[in-house]
N, C-alpha and C positions, 0 to 999 in steps of 0.2 A: 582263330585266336579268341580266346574266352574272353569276354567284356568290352573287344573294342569293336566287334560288329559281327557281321557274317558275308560272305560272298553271294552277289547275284548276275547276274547276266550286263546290269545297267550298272554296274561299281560298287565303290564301298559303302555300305551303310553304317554310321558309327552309332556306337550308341553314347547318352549321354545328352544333357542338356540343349536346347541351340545358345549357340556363342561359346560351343567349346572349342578346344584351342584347333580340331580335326573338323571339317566342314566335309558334306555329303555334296558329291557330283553324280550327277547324271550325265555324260556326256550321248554325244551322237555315237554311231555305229560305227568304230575305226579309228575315231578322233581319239587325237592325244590327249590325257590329262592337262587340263589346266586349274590354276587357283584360280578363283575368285575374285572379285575386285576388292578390296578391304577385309580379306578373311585376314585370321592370324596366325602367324610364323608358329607350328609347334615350336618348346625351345627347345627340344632334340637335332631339330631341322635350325634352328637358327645358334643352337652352340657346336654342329658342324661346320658352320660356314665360321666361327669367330677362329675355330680351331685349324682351319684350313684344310679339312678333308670332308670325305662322306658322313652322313651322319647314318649311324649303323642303328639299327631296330633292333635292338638285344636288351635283354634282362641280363647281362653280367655286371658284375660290381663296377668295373672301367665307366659304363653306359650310366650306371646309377649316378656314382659320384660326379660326372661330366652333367647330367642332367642339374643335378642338386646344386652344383656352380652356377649354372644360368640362371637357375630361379632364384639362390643368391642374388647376382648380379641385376637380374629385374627387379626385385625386391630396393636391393640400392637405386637404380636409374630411375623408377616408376613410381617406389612407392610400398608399405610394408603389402596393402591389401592386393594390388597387381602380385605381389610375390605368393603370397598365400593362394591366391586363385588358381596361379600357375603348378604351384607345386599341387594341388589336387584335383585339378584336370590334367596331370601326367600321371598321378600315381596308378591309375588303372595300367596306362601301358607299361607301366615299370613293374607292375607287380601279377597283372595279369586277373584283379578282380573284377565281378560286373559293375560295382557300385560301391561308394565310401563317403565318408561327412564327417568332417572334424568338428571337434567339440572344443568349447573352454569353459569348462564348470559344467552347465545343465546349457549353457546356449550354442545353437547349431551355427558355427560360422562359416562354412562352404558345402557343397557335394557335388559330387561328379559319377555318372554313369548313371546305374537303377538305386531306386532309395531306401537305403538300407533303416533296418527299423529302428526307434527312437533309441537315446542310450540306457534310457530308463530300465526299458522289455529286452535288449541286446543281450545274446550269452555272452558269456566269459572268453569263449573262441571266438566273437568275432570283436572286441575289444583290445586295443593294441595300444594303451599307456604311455605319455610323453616323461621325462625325466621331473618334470617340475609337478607332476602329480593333476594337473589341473588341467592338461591336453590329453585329449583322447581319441582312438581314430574308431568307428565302428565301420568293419566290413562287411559285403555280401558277395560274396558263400562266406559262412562260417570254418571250410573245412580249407587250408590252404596251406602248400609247399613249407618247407625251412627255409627255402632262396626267398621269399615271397613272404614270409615271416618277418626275416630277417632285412628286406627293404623296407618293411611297413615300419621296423623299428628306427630305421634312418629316418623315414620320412617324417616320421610322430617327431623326432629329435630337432630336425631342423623347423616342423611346423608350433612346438614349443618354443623356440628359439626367436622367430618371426613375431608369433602371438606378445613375448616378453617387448621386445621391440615395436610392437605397433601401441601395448599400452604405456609403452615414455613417450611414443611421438604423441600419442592422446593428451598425456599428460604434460608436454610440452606445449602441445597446441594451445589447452586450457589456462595455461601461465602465460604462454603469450597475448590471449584475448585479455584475460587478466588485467596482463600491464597496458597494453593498448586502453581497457576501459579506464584502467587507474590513471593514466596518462590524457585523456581527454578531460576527465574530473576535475585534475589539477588543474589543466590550462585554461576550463571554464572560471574555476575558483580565482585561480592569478589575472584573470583578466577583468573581475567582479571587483576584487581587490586594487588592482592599479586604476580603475573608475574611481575608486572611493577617494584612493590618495590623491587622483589630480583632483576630484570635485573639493577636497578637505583642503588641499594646497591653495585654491582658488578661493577657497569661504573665507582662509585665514590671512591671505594675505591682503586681499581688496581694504578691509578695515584697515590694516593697519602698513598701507601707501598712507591713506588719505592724512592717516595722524602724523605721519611723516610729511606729508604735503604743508601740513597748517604749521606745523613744529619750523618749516624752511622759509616761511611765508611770516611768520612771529619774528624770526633770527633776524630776518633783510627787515625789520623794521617796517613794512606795509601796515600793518596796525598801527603804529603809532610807536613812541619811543619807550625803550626796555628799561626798567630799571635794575640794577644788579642782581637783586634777587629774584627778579622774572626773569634776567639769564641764565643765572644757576638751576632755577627749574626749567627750563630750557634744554639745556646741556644736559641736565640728568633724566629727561624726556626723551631728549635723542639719543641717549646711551640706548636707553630703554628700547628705546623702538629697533635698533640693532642689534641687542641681544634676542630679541624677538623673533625678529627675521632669520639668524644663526639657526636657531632652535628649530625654526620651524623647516629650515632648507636641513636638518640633521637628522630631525623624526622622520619628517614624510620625503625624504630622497628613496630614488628607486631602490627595492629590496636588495640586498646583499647577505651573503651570509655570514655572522658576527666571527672577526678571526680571535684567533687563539694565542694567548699572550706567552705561553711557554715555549711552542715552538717557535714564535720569533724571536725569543732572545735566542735560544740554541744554535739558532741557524746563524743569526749577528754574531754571537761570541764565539763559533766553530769556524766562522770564516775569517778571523783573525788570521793577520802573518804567524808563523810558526816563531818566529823571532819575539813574542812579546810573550808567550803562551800562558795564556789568562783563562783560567778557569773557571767556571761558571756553577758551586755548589750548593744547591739547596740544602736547606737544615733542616727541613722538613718535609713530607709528602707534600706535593706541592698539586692542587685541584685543579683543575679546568676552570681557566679561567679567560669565556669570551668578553669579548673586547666592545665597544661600539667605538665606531669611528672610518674614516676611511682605509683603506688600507694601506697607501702611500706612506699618509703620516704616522702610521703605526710601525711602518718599517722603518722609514727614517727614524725614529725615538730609540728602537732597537738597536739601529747600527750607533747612534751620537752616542748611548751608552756605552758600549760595548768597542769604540774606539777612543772615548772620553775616559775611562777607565784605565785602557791598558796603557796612554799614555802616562799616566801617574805613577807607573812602577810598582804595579800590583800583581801577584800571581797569581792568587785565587780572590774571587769574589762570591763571599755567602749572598744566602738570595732566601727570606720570608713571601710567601703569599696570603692575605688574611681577607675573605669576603666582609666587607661594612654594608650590609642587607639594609642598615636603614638610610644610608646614604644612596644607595644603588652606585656602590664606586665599589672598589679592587684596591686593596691598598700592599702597594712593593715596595722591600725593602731593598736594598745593597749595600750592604759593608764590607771592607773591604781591607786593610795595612798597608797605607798609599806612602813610596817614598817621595813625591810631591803633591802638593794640591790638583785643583782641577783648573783648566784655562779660564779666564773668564768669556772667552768665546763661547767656548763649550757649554759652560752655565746657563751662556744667554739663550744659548739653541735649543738646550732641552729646556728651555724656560717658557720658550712662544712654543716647539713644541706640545708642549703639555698642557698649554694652556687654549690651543686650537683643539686638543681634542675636548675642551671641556672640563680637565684636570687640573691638582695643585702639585708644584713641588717644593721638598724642602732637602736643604743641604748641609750637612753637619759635619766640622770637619777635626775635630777633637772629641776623645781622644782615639777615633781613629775616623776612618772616610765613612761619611752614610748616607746615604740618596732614598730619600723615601716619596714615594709617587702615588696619587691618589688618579687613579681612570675612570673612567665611567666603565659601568659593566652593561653591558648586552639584556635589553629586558627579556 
């Protein structure tokens, strides 16, 4: 059989590479063939055995396409380059040349049997063209069958096919090292950072215990007796030193990412009973507008609105958004044609609400309902 060896006295000698998928015995005089210890299954020999019968040594179409399944199939289990390997260390026995070497552009990425010459110098007949233009098989001999023709065109087909696929899994690889490096960058960077904020938490808060120490030490009277207006400056010291500490537990608490003040009300005024159905319409394009604050009490302001509302017999509520860039605040409106006023419960809720996150509110209730809210914005 032309390309895959020749008969001698001592067995088969194949030709082609060592570590093709056919290994050369020499056995004793009599002895049976045996494989090898770790040779490799042809996949002609190992897509008879999946198929449950012989595996038959024929160049007919049947034998082609059953082969081309299995190199499919290794290509998926192993790997594109296992696949590519496989499919051109068969193609000799499927097609019956001495020698072949697939191409992708100008670079040589396999061959099997003798080596056929570069694709540069290669004629026209021994060139065998994959669909995508950019695989190519060169043969040797140049002069070869239609059946053999016609395989090498399968094979080009599916060795394009493979080639397409080995350069996404490249380029998957390369996105995934990518994010992997991107992803260690970050956690270097986030963990430089959370250093800074506990060392900044720590700088800022020591000073100002201690003025809170002397402020409780002045108040019980250990110095000596206050007079009224050393206690009013007192009390407006110890305001001081509490807003201080607010601020400073607000800035540097662990990162978060600042929420979004349109989809919390959306979500507050859509999960409204259907029984009150209170609508929630902007009068204007309304911006992105992140929030700072916890998220808790952000949700909570949302829901007080948005059930403080619909109690007052309103159907629709318009809704202004306007950034105050010099304030570093959000300023909301809601108006609304309330047939009662608002609880004074409710008043008082979004009153400490609003004012936990750092916010004012004002309430207006002629001539008709207006709630205007002043948030801190997200630096």
């Amino acid at each position: 059989m032309p390309g895959t060896g020749k008969k001698s006295r001592k067995g088969f000698l194949p030709s082609g590479k060592p570590g093709s998928l056919f290994q050369a015995v020499d056995p004793p005089r009599g002895a049976a063939l045996r494989p090898r210890v770790g040779m490799a299954i042809p996949v002609c020999v190992n897509a008879g055995a999946l198929s449950g019968g012989r595996a038959k040594d024929t160049r007919g179409a049947e034998a082609v396409e059953r082969v081309l399944a299995a190199v499919a199939e290794r290509a998926l289990a192993q790997g594109v380059r296992a696949g590519l390997e496989a499919l051109i260390q068969e193609a000799p026995r499927l097609t019956g040349v001495a020698g072949i070497a697939l191409y992708e552009g100008r670079a040589r990425i396999a061959e099997a049997g003798l080596k056929p010459p570069p694709l540069s110098v290669a004629r026209a007949a021994q060139i065998i063209r994959g669909p995508d233009g950019r695989t190519a098989l060169v043969v040797q001999p140049e002069r070869l069958a239609a059946r053999a023709h016609q395989t090498l065109a399968r094979i080009a087909q599916l060795a394009s096919t493979l080639l397409c696929a080995r350069r996404r899994e490249t380029a998957a690889q390369a996105r995934q090292a990518r994010l992997c490096r991107q992803l260690r960058q970050a956690e270097e960077t986030l963990a430089h950072r959370e250093h800074d904020r506990s060392r900044a938490s720590h700088d800022l808060r020591t000073p100002l215990l201690v003025m809170k120490g002397y402020v409780e030490m002045m108040r019980k009277g250990m110095s000596g007796e206050l007079t009224p207006a050393m206690s009013r400056y007192l009390e407006r010291m110890m305001g001081a030193t509490q807003d201080m500490g607010q601020l400073i537990a607000q800035r540097l608490a662990p990162g978060n990412p600042p929420e979004e003040l349109l989809p919390l009300l959306r979500e507050a005024f859509g999960g409204l009973p259907a029984s009150h159905g209170l609508l929630l319409h902007p009068e204007q394009p309304v911006p992105t507008a992140p929030l700072r604050g916890p998220r808790a009490v952000l949700v909570l302001l949302a829901r007080c609105l948005a059930r403080g509302l619909a109690a007052t017999g309103a159907t629709q509520v318009g809704m202004t958004l306007e950034a105050r860039e010099t304030m570093g605040m959000w300023r909301l409106g809601l108006s609304t044609r309330a047939e009662r006023a608002l609880a004074p419960r409710v008043t008082q809720r979004l009153q400490r609400l609003v004012e936990r996150l750092g916010g004012t509110l004002a309430i207006q209730s002629e001539p008709q309902l207006e709630l205007t809210l002043l948030l801190p914005a997200a630096s």
